[in-house]
C-alpha positions in Angstrom: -3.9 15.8 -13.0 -3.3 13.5 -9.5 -1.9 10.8 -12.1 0.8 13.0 -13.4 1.7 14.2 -9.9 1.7 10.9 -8.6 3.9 9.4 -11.4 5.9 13.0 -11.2 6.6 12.3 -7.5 7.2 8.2 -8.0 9.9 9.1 -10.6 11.2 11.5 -8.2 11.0 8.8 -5.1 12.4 6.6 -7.9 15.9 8.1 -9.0 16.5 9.1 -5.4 16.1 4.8 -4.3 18.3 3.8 -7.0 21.4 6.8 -6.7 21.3 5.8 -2.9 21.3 2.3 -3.5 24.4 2.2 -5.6 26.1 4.5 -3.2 25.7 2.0 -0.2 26.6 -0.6 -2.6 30.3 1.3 -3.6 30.5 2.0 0.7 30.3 5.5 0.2 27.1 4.8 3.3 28.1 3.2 6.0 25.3 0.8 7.7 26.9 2.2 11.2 26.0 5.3 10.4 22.7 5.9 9.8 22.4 9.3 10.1 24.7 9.6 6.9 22.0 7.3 4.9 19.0 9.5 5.8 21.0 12.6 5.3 21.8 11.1 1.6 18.2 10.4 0.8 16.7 13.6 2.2 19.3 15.8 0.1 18.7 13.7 -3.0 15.0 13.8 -2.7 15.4 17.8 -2.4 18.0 18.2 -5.4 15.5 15.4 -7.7 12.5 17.9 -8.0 14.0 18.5 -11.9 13.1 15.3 -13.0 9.5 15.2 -11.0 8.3 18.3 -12.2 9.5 17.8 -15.8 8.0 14.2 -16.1 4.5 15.6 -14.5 4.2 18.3 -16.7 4.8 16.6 -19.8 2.3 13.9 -18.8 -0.3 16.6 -18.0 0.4 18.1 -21.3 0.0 14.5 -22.9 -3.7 14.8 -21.5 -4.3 17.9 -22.9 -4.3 19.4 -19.2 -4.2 23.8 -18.9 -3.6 24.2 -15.7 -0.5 24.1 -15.3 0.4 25.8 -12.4 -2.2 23.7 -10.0 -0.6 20.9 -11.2 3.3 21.8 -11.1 2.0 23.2 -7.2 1.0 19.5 -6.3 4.0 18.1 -7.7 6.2 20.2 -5.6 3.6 20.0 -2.2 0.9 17.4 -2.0 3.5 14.4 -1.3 5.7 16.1 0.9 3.3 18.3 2.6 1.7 14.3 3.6 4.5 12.9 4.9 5.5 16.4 6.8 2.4 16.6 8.5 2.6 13.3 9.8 6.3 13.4 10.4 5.1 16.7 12.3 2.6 15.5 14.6 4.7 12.2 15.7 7.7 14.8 16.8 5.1 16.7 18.5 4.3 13.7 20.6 7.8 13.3 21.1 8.1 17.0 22.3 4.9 16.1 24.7 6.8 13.2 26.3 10.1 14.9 26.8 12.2 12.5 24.5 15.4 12.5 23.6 14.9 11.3 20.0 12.6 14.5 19.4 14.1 16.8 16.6 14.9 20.4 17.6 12.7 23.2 16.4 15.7 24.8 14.0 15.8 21.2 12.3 12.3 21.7 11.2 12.7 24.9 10.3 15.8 23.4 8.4 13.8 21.2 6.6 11.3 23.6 5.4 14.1 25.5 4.5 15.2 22.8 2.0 11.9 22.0 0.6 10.3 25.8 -0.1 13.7 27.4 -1.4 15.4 24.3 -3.1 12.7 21.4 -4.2 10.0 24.0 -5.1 12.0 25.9 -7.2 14.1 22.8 -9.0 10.2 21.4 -9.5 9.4 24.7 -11.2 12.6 24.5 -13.3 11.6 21.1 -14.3 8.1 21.6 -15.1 9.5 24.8 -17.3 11.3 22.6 -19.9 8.3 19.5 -19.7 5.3 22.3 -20.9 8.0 23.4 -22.9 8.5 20.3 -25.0 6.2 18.5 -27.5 3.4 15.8 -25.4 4.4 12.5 -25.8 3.4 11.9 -29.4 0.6 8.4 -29.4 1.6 6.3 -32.7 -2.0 5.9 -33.6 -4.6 8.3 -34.3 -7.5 8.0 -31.7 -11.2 8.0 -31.9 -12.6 11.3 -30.5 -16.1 9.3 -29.3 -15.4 6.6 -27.2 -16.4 3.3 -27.6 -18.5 1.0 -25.7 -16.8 -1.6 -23.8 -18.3 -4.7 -23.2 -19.0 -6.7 -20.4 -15.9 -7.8 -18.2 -15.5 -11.3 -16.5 -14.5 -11.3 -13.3 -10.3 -10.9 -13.8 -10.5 -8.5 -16.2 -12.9 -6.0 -14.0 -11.1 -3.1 -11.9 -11.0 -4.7 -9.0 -9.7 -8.2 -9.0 -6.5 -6.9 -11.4 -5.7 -4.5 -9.1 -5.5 -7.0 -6.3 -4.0 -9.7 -8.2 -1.0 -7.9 -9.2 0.4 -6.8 -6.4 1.0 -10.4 -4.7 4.1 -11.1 -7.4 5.9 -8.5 -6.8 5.1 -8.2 -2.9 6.2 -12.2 -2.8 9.9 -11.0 -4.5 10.4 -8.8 -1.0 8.4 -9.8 2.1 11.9 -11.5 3.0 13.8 -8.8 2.6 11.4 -6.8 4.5 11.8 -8.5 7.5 15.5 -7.9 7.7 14.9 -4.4 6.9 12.1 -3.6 9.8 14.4 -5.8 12.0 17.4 -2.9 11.5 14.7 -0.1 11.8 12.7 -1.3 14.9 15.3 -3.9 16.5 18.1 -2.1 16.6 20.4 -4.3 14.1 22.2 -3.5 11.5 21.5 -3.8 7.6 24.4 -4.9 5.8 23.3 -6.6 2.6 23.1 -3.3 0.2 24.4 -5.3 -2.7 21.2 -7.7 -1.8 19.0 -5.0 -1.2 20.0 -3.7 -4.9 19.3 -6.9 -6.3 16.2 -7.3 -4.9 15.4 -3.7 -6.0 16.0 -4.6 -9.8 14.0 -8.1 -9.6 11.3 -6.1 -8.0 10.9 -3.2 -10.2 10.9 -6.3 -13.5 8.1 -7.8 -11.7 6.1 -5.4 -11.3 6.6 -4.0 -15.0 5.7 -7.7 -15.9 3.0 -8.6 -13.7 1.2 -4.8 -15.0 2.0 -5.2 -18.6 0.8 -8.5 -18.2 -2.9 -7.3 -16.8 -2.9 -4.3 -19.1 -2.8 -6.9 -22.0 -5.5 -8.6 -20.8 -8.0 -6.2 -20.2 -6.8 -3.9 -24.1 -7.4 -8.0 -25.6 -11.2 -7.7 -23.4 -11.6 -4.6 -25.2 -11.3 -2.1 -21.9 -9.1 1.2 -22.7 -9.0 2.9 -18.9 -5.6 1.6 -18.7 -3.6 4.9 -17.4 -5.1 5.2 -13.8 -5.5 1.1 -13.4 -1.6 0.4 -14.6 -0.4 2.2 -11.7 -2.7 1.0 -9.2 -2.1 -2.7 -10.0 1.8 -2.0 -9.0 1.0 0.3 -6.5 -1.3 -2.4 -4.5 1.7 -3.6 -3.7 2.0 -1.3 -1.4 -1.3 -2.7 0.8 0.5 -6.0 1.3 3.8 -3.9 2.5 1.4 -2.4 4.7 -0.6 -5.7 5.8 3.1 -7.3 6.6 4.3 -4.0 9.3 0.8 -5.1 10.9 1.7 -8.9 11.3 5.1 -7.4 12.2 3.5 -5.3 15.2 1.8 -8.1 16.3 3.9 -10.6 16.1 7.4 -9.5 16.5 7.5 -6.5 18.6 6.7 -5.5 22.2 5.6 -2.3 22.2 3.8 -0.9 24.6 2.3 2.8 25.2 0.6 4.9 22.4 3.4 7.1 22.0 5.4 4.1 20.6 2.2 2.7 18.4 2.0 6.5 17.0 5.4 6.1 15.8 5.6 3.0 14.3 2.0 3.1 12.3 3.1 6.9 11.4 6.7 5.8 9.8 4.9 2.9 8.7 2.6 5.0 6.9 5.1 7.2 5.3 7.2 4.1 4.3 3.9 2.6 2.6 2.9 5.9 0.6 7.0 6.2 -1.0 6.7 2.4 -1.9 2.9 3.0 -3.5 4.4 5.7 -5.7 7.7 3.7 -6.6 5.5 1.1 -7.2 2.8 2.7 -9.5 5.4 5.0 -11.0 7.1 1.6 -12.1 4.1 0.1 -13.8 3.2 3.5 -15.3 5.6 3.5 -17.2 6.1 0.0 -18.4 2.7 0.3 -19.2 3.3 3.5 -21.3 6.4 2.1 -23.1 4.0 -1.9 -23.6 0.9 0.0 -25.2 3.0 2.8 -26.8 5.2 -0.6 -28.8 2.1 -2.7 -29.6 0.0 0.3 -31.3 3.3 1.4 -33.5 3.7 -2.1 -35.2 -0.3 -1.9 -36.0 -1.1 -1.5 -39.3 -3.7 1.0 -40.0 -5.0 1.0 -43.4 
């Protein structure tokens, strides 16, 4: 059930990266205004709860998961009730310290607005027409006792995959990322969208790659548990993202007080859980689509 709402939530975080993306790129967003960007993503994350719920629950139903209504409830809370909570308590410190960049009270209330009586319900909607439609049919008929699988060596365990493919498609970005945190934390401005899409596109083939890749090699080992370990090989790439805003801390910035540590770790930590689920959401499914294409062109006599 966490898989599906995790890959639910990732296509969600997905769609909403790319549509913004390709607005910036035609200058509908300006990079002087960034109010109008972060207004863009946080309508398009409400109005792309369709899409999450609908992918969730026909992934749930794929597993041959009944209850449904836990499941479409974490797709349309356990994500955004994470990054709300800590979005929450670093405006509270805000509040504590009298700051001018804390966000009114209505704002919040805004917010919640938004998310209970537009997301929630478009997730419902969503997760409607996914139970409503046939699982995702497997081309091969599968054995209902399991087999044995057989001992590993050391790069086709859990473990070392999972860390190994996250440096590719961390090593397509880390440059990019410095330019980015420079217009977040050091007040400058981002103007290379087109870049930025570019970069987008060469890092969501990498990862695809680099998982399929792993995936191959542990199916050829004779190791099955591919679902959960195809999205956490892309989604480790989220740990480097969040080793990198560390060396950034240290290295780049002068911040002192805890007030402005809280902030950055806390938007750091929200920016590393969106990319872990774009990520892992990515690999998912080019896992999916890789295992679904090999097994149709085997012959089964």
């Amino acid at each position: 059930m966490l898989l599906s709402v995790f890959v639910g939530s990732g296509t969600q975080i997905f769609v909403m990266t790319f549509i913004t993306l390709i607005f910036a790129c035609l200058g509908f967003l300006s990079p002087a205004n960034r109010g109008a960007l972060m207004t863009c993503v946080l309508v398009l994350y409400v109005l792309l709860g369709t899409p999450a719920g609908y992918i969730s629950a026909r992934i749930y139903k794929t597993f041959g998961g009944e209850k449904w209504k836990s499941n479409v409830l974490l797709t349309s809370f356990l994500v955004p009730s994470m990054v709300f909570a800590v979005f929450f308590v670093m405006n509270l410190v805000l509040w504590i310290y009298g700051s001018s960049a804390a966000i009114p009270f209505t704002t919040l209330v805004a917010l919640l607005a938004l998310w209970f009586c537009v997301s929630t319900p478009l997730t419902f909607f969503g997760a409607y027409f996914g139970y409503k439609n046939r699982p995702i049919e497997v081309p091969v008929r599968t054995n209902q006792i399991p087999r044995q699988i057989p001992e590993q060596s050391f790069y086709t365990r859990p473990l070392p995959g999972i860390v190994m493919g996250g440096i590719l498609p961390f090593g397509c970005i880390f440059i990019q990322l410095f330019f980015i945190l420079n217009s977040i934390w050091s007040h400058q401005f981002y103007y290379m969208f087109g870049f930025l899409f570019v970069v987008a596109l060469i890092l969501v083939i990498t990862c695809s790659e680099a998982t399929i890749l792993l995936c191959y090699f542990h199916l050829c080992a004779e190791d099955y548990h591919w679902w959960w370990r195809s999205f956490l090989t892309s989604g480790f790439t989220a740990f480097y993202f969040g080793i990198y805003c560390v060396h950034y801390f240290v290295s780049k910035l002068q911040i002192v007080g805890g007030a402005s540590t809280l902030l950055y770790f806390g938007y750091t930590f929200i920016m590393v859980l969106l990319f872990f689920l774009f990520c892992g959401t990515v690999g998912f499914f080019s896992c999916l689509w890789f295992v679904m294409k090999i097994y149709s062109v085997v012959k089964v006599d």
